[in-house]
VEXMARPA-585507 format. One record per residue (C-alpha): residue number from 1; residue in three letters; x, y, z. Coordinates in pm, 1 decimal. Last residue first. Layout:
% VEXMARPA-585507
@k->NUM	r->ALA	xx->X	yy->Y	zz->Z;
...
***
This chain:
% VEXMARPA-585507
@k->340	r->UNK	xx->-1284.0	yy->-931.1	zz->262.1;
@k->339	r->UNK	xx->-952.2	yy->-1131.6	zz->346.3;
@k->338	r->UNK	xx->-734.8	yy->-1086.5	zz->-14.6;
@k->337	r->UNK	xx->-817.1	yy->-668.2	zz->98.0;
@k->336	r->UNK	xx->-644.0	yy->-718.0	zz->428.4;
@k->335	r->UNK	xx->-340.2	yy->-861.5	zz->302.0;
@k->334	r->UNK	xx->-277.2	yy->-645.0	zz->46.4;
@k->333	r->UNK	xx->-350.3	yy->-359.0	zz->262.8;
@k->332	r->UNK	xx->-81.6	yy->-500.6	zz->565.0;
@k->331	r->UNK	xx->302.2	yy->-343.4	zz->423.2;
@k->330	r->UNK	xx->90.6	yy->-87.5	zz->289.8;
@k->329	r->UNK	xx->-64.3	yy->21.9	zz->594.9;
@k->328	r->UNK	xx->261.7	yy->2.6	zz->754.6;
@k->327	r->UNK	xx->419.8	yy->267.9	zz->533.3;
@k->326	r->UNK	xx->122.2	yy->455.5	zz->552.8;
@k->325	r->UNK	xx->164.9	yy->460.5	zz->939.7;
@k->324	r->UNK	xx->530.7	yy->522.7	zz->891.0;
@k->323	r->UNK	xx->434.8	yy->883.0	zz->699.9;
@k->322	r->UNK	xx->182.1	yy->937.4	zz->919.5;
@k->321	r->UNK	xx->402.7	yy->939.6	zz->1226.2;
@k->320	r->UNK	xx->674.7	yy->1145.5	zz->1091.0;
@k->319	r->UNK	xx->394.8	yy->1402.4	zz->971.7;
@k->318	r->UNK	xx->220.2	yy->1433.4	zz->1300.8;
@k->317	r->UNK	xx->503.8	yy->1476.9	zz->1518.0;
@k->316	r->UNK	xx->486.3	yy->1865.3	zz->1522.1;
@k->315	r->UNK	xx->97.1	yy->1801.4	zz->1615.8;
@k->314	r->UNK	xx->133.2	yy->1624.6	zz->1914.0;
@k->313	r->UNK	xx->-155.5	yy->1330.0	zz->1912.4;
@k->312	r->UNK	xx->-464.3	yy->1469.2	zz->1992.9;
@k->311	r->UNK	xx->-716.7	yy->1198.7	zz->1927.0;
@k->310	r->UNK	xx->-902.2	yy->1375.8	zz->1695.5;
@k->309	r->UNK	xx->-588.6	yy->1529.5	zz->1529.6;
@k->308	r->UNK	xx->-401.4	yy->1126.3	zz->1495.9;
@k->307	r->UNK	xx->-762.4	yy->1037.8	zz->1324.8;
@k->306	r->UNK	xx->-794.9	yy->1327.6	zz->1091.0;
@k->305	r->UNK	xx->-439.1	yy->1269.0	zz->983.4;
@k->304	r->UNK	xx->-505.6	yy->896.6	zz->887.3;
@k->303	r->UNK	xx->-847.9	yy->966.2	zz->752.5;
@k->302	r->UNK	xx->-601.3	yy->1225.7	zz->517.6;
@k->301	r->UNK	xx->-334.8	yy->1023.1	zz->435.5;
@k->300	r->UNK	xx->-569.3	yy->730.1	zz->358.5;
@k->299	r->UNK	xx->-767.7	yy->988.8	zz->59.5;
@k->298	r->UNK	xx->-413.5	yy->1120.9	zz->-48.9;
@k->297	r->UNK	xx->-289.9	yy->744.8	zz->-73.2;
@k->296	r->UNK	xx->-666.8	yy->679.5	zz->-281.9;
@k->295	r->UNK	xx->-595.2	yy->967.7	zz->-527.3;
@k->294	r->UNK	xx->-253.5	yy->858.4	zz->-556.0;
@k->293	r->UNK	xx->-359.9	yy->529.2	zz->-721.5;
@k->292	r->UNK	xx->-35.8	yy->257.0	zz->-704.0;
@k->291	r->UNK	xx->-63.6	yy->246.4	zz->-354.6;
@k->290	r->UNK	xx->-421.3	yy->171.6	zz->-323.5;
@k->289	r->UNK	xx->-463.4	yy->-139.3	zz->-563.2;
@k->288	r->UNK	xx->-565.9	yy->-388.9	zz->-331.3;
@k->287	r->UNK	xx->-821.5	yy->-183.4	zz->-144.5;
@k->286	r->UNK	xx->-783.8	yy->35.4	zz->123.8;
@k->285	r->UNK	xx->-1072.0	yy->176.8	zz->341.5;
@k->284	r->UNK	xx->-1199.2	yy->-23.1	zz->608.0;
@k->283	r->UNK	xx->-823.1	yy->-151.4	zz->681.2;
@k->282	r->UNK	xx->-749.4	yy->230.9	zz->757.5;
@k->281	r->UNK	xx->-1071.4	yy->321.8	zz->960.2;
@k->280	r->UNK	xx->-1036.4	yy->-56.8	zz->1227.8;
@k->279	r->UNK	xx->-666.4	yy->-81.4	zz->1192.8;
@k->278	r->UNK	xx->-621.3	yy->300.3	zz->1277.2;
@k->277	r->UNK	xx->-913.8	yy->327.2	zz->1557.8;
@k->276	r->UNK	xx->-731.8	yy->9.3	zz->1713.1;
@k->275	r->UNK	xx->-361.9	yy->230.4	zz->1696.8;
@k->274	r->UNK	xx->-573.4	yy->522.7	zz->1882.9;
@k->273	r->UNK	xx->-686.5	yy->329.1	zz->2132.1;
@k->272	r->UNK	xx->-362.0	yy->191.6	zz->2212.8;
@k->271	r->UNK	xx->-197.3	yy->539.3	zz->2194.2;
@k->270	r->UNK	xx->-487.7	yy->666.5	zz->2428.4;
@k->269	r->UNK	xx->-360.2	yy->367.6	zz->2685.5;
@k->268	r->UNK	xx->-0.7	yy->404.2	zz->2610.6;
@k->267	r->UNK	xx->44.2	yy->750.6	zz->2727.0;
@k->266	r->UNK	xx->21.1	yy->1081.6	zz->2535.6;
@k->265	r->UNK	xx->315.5	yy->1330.9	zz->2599.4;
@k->264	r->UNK	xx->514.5	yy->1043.5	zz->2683.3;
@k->263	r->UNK	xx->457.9	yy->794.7	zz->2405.9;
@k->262	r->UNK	xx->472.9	yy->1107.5	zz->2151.9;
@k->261	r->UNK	xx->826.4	yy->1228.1	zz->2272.2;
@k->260	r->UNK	xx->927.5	yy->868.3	zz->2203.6;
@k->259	r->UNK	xx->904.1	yy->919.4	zz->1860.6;
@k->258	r->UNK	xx->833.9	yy->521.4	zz->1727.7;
@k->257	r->UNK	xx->556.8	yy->499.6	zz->1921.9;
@k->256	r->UNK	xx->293.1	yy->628.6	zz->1698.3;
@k->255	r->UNK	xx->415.3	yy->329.7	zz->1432.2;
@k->254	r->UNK	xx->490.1	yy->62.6	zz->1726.5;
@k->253	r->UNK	xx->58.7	yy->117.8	zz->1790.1;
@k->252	r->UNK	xx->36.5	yy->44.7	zz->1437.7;
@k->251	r->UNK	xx->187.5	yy->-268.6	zz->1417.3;
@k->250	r->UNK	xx->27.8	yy->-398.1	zz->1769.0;
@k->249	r->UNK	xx->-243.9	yy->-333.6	zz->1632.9;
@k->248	r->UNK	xx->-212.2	yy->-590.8	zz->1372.1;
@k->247	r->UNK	xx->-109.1	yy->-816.9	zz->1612.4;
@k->246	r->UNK	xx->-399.2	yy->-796.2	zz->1786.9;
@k->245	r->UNK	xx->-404.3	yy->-578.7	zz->2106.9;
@k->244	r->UNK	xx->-398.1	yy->-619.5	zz->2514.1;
@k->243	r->UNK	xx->-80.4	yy->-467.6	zz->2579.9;
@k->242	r->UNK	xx->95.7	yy->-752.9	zz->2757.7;
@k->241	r->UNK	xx->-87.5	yy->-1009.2	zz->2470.6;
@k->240	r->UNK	xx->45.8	yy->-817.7	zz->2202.5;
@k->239	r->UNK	xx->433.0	yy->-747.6	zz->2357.9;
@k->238	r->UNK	xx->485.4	yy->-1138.0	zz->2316.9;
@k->237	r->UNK	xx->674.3	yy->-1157.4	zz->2037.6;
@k->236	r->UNK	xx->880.9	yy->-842.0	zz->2138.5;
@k->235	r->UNK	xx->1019.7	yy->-1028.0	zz->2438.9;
@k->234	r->UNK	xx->1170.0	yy->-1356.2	zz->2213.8;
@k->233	r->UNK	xx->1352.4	yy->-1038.0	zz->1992.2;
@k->232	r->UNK	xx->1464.5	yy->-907.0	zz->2295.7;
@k->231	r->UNK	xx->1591.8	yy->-1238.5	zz->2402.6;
@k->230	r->UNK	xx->1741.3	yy->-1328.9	zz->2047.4;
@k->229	r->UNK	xx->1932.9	yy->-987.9	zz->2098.5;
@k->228	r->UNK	xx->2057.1	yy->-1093.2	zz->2434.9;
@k->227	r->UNK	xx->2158.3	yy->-1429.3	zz->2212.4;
@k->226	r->UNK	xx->2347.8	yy->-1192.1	zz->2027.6;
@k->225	r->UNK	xx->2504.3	yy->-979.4	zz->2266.9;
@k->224	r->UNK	xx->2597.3	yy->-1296.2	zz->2477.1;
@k->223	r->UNK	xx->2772.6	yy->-1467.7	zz->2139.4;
@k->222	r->UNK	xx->2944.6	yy->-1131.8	zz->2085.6;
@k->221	r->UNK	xx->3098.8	yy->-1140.4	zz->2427.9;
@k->220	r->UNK	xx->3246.7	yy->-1472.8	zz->2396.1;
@k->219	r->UNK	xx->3396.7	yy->-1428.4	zz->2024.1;
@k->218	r->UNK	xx->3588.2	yy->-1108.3	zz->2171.7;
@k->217	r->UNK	xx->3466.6	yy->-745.4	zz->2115.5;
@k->216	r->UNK	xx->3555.7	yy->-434.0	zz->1948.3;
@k->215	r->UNK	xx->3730.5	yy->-664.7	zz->1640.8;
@k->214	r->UNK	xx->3579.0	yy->-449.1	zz->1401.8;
@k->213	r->UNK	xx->3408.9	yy->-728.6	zz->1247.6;
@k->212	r->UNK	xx->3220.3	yy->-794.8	zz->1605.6;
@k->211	r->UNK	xx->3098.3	yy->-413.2	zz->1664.4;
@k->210	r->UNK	xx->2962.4	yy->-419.7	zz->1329.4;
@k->209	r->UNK	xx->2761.8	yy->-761.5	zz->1419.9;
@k->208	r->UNK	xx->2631.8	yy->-606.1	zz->1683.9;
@k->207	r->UNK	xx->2512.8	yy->-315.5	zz->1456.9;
@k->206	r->UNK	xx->2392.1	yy->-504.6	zz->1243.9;
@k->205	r->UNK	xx->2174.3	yy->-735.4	zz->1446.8;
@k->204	r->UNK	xx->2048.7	yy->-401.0	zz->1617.0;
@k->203	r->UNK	xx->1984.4	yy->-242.1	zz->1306.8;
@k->202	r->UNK	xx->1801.7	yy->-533.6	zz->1150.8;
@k->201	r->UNK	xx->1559.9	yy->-563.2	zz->1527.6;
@k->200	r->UNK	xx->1436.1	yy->-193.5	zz->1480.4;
@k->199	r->UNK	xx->1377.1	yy->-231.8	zz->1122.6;
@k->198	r->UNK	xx->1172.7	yy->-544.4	zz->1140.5;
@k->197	r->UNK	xx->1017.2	yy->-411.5	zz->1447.2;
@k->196	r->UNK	xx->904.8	yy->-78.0	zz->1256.9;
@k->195	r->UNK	xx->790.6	yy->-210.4	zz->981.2;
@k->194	r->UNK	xx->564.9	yy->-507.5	zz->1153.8;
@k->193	r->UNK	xx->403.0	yy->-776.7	zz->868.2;
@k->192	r->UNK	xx->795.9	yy->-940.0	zz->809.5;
@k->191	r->UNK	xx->829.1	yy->-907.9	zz->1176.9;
@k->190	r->UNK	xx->849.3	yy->-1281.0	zz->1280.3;
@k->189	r->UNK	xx->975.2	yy->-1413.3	zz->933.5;
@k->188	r->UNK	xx->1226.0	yy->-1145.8	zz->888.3;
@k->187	r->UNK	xx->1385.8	yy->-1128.7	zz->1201.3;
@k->186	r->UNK	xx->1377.9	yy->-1478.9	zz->1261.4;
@k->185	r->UNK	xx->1568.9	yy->-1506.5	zz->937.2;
@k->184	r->UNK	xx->1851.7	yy->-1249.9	zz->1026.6;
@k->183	r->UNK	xx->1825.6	yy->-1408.7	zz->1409.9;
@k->182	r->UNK	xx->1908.7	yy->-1774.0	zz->1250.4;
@k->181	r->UNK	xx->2190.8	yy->-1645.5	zz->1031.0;
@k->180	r->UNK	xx->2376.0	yy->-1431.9	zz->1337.0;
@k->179	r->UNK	xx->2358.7	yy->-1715.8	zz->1588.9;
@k->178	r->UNK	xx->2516.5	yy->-1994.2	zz->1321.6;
@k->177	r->UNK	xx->2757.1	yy->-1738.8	zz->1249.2;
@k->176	r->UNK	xx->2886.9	yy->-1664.4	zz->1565.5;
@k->175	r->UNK	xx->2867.0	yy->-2016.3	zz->1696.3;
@k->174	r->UNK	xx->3077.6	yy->-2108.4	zz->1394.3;
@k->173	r->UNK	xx->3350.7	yy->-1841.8	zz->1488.3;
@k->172	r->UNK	xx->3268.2	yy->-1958.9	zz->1872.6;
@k->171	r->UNK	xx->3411.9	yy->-2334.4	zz->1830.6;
@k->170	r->UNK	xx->3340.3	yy->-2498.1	zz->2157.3;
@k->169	r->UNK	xx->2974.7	yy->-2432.3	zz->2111.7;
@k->168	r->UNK	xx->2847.8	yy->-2400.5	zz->2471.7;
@k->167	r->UNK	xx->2692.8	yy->-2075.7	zz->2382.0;
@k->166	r->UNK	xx->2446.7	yy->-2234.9	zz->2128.5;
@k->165	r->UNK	xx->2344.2	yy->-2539.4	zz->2351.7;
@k->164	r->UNK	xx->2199.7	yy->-2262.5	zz->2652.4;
@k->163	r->UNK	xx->2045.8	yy->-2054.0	zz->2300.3;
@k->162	r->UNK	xx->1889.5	yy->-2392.1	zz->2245.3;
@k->161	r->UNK	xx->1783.6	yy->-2497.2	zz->2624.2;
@k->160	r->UNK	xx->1642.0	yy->-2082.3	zz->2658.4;
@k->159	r->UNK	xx->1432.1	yy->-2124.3	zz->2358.9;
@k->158	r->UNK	xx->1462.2	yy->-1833.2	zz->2061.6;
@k->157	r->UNK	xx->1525.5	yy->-2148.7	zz->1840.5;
@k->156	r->UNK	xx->1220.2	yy->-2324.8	zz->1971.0;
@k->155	r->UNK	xx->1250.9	yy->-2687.5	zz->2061.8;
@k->154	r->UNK	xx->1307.9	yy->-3011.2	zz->1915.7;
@k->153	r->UNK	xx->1665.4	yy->-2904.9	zz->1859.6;
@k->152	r->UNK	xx->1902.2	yy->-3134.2	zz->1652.9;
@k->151	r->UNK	xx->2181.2	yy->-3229.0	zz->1880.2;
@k->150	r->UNK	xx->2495.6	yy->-2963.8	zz->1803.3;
@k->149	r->UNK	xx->2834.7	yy->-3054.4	zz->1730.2;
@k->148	r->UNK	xx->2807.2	yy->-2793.9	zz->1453.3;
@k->147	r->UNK	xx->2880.3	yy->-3097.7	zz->1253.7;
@k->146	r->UNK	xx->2592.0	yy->-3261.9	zz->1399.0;
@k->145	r->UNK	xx->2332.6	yy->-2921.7	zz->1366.4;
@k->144	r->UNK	xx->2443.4	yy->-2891.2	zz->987.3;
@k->143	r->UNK	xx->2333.0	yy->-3305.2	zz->949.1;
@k->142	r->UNK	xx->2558.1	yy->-3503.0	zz->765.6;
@k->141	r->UNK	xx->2443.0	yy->-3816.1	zz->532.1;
@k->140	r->UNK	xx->2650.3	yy->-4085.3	zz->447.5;
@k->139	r->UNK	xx->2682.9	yy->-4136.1	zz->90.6;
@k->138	r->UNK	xx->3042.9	yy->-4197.3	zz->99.7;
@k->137	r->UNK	xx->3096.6	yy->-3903.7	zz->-150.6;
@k->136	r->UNK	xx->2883.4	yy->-3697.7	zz->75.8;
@k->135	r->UNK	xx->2513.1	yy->-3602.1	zz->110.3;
@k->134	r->UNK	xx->2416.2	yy->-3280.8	zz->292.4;
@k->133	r->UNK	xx->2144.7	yy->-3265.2	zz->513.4;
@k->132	r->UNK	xx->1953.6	yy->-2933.0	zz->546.1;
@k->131	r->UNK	xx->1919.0	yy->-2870.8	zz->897.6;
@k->130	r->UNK	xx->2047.2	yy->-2488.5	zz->891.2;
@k->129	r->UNK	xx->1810.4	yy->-2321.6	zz->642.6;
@k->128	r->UNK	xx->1520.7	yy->-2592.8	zz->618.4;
@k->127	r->UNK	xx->1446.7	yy->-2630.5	zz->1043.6;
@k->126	r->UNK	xx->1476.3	yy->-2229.4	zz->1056.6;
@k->125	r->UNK	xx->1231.2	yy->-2215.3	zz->772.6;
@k->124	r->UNK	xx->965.0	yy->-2514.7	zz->940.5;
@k->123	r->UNK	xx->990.5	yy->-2303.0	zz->1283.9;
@k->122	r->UNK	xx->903.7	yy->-1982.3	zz->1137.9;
@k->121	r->UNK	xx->612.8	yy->-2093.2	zz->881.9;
@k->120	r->UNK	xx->557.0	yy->-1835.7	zz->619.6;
@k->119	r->UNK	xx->918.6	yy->-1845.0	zz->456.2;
@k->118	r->UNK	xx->1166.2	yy->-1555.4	zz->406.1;
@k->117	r->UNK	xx->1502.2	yy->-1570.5	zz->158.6;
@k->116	r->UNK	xx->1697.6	yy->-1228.4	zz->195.2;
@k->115	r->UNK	xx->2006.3	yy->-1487.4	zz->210.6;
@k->114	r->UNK	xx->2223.0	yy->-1384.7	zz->423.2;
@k->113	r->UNK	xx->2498.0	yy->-1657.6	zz->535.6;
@k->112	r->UNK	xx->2474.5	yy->-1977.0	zz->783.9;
@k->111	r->UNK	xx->2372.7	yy->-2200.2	zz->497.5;
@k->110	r->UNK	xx->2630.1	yy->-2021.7	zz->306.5;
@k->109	r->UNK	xx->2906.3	yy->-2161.3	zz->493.1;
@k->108	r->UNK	xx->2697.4	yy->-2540.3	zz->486.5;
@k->107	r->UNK	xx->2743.9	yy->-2569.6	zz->80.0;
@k->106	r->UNK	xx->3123.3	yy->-2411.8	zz->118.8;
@k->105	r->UNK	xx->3201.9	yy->-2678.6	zz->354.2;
@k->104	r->UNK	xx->3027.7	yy->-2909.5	zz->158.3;
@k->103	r->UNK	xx->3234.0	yy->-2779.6	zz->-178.5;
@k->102	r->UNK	xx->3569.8	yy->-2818.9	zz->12.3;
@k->101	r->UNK	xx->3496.6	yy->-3202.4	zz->95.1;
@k->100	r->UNK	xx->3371.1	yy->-3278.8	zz->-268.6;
@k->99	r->UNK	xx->3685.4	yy->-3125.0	zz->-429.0;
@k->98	r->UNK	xx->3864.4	yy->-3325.6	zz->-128.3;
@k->97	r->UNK	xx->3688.2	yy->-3620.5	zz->-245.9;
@k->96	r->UNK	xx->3763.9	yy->-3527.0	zz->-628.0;
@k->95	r->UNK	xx->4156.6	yy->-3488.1	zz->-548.0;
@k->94	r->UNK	xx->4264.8	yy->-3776.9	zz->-804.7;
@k->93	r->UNK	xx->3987.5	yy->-3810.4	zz->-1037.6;
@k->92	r->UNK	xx->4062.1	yy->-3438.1	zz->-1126.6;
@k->91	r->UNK	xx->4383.1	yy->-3520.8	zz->-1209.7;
@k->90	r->UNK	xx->4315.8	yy->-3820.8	zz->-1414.1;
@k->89	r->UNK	xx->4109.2	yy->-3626.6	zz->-1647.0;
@k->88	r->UNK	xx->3740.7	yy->-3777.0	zz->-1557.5;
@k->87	r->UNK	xx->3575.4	yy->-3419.2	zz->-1438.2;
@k->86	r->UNK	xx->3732.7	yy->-3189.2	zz->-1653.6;
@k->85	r->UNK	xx->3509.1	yy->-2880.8	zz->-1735.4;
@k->84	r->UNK	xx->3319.8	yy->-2942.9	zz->-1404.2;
@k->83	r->UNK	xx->3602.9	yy->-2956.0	zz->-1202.5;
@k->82	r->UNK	xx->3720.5	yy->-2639.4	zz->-1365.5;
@k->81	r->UNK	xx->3361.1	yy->-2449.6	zz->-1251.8;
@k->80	r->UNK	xx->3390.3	yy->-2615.3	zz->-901.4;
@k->79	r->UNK	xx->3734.2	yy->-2526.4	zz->-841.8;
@k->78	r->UNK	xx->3631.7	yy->-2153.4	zz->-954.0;
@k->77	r->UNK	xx->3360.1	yy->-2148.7	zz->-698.4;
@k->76	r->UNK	xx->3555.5	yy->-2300.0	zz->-427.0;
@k->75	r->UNK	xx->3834.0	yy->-2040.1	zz->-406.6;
@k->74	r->UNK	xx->3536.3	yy->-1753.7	zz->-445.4;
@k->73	r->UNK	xx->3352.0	yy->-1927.3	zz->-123.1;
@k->72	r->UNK	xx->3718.9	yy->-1955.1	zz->54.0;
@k->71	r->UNK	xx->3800.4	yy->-1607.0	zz->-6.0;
@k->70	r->UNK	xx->3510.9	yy->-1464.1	zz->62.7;
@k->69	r->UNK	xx->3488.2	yy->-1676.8	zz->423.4;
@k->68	r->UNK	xx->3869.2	yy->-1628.0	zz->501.2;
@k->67	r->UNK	xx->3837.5	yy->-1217.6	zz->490.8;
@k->66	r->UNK	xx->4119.6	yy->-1212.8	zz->782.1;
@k->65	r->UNK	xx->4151.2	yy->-1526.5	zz->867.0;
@k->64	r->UNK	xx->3954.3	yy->-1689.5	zz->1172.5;
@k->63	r->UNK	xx->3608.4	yy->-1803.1	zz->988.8;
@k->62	r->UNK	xx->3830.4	yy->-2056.0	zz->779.6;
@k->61	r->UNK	xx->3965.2	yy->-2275.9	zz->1057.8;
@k->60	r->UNK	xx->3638.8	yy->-2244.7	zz->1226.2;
@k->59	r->UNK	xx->3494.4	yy->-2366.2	zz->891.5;
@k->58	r->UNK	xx->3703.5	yy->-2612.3	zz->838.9;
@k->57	r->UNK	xx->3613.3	yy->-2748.3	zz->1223.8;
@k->56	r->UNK	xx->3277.0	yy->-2758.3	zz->1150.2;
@k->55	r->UNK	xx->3329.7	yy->-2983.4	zz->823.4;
@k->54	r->UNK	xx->3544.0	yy->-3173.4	zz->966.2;
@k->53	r->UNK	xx->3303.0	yy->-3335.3	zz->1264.6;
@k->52	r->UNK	xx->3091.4	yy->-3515.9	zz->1039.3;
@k->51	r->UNK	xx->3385.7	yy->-3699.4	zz->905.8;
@k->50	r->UNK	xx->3491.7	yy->-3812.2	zz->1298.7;
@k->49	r->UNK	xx->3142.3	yy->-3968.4	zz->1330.4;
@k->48	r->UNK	xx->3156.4	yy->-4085.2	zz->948.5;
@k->47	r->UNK	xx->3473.3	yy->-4264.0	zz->1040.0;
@k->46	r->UNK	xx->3813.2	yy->-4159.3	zz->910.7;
@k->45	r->UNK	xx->4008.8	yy->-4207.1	zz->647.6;
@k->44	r->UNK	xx->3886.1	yy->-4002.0	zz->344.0;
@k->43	r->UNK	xx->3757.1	yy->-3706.4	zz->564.7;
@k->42	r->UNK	xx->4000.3	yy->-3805.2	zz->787.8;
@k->41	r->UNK	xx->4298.5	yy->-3621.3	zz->605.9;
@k->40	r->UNK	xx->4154.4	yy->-3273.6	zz->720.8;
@k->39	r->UNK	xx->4441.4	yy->-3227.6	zz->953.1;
@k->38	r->UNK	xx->4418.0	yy->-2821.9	zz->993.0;
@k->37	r->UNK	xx->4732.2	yy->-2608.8	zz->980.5;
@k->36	r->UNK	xx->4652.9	yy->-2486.3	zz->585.8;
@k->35	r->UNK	xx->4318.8	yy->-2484.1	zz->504.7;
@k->34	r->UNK	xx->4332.4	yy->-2138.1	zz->318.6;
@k->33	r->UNK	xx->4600.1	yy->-2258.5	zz->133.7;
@k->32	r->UNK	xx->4424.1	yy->-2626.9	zz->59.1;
@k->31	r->UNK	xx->4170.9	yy->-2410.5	zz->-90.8;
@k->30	r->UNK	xx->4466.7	yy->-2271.3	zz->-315.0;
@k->29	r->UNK	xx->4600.0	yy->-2564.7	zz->-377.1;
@k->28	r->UNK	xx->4289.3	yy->-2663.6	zz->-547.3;
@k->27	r->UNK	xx->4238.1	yy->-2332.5	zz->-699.2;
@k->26	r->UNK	xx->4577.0	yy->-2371.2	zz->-931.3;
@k->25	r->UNK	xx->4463.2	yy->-2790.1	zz->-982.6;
@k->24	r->UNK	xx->4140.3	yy->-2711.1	zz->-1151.9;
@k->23	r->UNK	xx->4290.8	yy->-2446.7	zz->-1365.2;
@k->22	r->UNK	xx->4600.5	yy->-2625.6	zz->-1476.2;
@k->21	r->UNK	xx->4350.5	yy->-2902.4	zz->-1522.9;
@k->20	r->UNK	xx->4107.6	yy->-2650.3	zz->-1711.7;
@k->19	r->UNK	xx->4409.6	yy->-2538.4	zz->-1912.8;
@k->18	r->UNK	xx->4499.8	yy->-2916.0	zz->-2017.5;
@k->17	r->UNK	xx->4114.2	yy->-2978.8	zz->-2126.6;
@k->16	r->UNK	xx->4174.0	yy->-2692.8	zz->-2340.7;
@k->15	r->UNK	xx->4504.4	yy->-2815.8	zz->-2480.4;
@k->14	r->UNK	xx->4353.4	yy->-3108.0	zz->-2595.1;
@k->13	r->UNK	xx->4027.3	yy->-2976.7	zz->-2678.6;
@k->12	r->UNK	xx->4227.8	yy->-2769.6	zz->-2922.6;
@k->11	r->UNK	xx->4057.5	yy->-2777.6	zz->-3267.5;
@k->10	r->UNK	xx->3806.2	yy->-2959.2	zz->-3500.7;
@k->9	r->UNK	xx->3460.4	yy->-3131.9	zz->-3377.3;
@k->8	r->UNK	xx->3244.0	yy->-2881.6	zz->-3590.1;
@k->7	r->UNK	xx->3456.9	yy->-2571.2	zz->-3496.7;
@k->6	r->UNK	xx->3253.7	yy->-2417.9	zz->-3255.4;
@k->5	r->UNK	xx->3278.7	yy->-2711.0	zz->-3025.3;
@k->4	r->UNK	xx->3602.8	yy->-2699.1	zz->-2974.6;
@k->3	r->UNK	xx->3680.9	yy->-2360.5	zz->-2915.4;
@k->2	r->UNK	xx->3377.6	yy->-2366.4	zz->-2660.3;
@k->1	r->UNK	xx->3553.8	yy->-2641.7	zz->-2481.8;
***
């Protein structure tokens, strides 16, 4: 249409509308590729209860070819784009409910997909990224957690009657993915103040995941890995009140942990009291602006070093451990210095 347009009203919308058809109607077929071997014809037919249902199973359908999820999400992106450019040609009029059909399915994929995106309220974030409604042609409205075949949970995701739900999925592709999205975001949100948990808990979603792509393990088995990870995860929650420190603390004291050679050498009672003396000295001293002055990271560097000396922690793990301590300081300073 740019042709068109560019030309004060004079040239080939004709023949441009007729390559976004040819467009429109080339990634068309080739969504209805990718769905090839499923019955989706009750999305126009059916009821909304069967409807609700055809999303989930499209994604199954999808999630079980060999790099079906790119392809489908690129597929869909390029029908959307021609759609777009032709929306009343008679063609496009023709398959716009299965355009619509293929676009929720992509619309609900990425719900379950990486985002980086972090909220400040764990239960409200999880309730946003996978209980988003999504409003069809027929404007009925389909819940993620319905066409999952899933009640919406009034409980916590980590909870043992959600995780129970999760591994009853009959579809285990979608369980998979639905598993794998909410323990990325739980991740984030519950250790986005804790370096070394956040890191900890990303490489062991990862590396699950790793072992799932490369076909190491069934569908079955990586659903039990992952909701063992959501255990873990569930477990590492409540390590502050076990070991008698704030949460804060509790960041540190997983800093001068992190070498295990340290934790036995030492013990966890002086590396408790140790990890208070950090949040008490450090917090005392950083302002807002500390990382960006190197005079004031050389000043925290050295009240950190002084402190891990006085207290005896091994000095051939002294550098390691300062070096994440700063790291967590940093991740807590702003924090800290918006509270004084």
């Amino acid at each position: 249409m740019r042709t068109y347009t560019e030309s004060g009203g004079e040239g080939k919308t004709t023949v441009d509308i007729a390559e976004a058809v040819a467009a429109l109607q080339k990634s068309y077929e080739q969504c209805c590729d990718i769905l090839h071997g499923l019955d989706w014809s009750k999305w126009t037919s059916g009821t909304p209860a069967e409807r609700a249902t055809l999303p989930q199973l499209a994604q199954e359908h999808i999630l079980e070819q060999d790099d079906g999820k790119a392809r489908w999400q690129t597929h869909v992106g390029r029908l959307s784009q021609a759609f777009a450019l032709c929306p009343v040609s008679d063609y496009a009029m023709e398959i716009r409910e299965g355009v619509a059909f293929f676009q929720i399915v992509a619309t609900m994929m990425r719900k379950y997909s990486a985002s980086g995106k972090t909220a400040s309220q764990l239960e409200l974030a999880i309730r946003q990224l996978v209980s988003t409604a999504v409003v069809t042609t027929h404007d009925d409205v389909i819940d993620v957690f319905t066409a999952a075949g899933m009640d919406r949970p009034d409980v916590s995701i980590l909870s043992e009657e959600f995780l129970a739900e999760v591994r009853a999925l009959p579809h285990k592709n979608l369980a998979v993915e639905l598993l794998r999205k909410l323990l990325s975001d739980e991740i984030k949100i519950r250790h986005r103040r804790n370096v070394v948990q956040e890191r900890v808990f990303s490489e062991m979603l990862q590396s699950t995941m790793n072992s799932y792509h490369n076909r190491a393990i069934s569908n079955q088995e990586i659903i039990e890995e992952l909701i063992n990870v959501a255990h873990k995860l569930k477990a590492a929650a409540d390590r502050g009140e076990e070991l008698n420190l704030t949460e804060d603390e509790v960041c540190f004291y997983d800093a001068l942990i992190q070498n295990s050679s340290a934790e036995e050498l030492m013990g966890d009672d002086k590396l408790k009291v140790i990890a208070t003396e950090l949040v008490l000295t450090v917090r005392r001293n950083v302002s807002i602006d500390w990382t960006l002055r190197e005079n004031a990271r050389a000043r925290i560097r050295v009240i950190v070093k002084r402190i891990l000396k006085r207290f005896g922690y091994p000095p051939d793990l002294q550098d390691a451990a300062v070096k994440l301590v700063l790291e967590q300081a940093e991740t807590l300073s702003n924090e800290w210095a918006e509270l004084r």
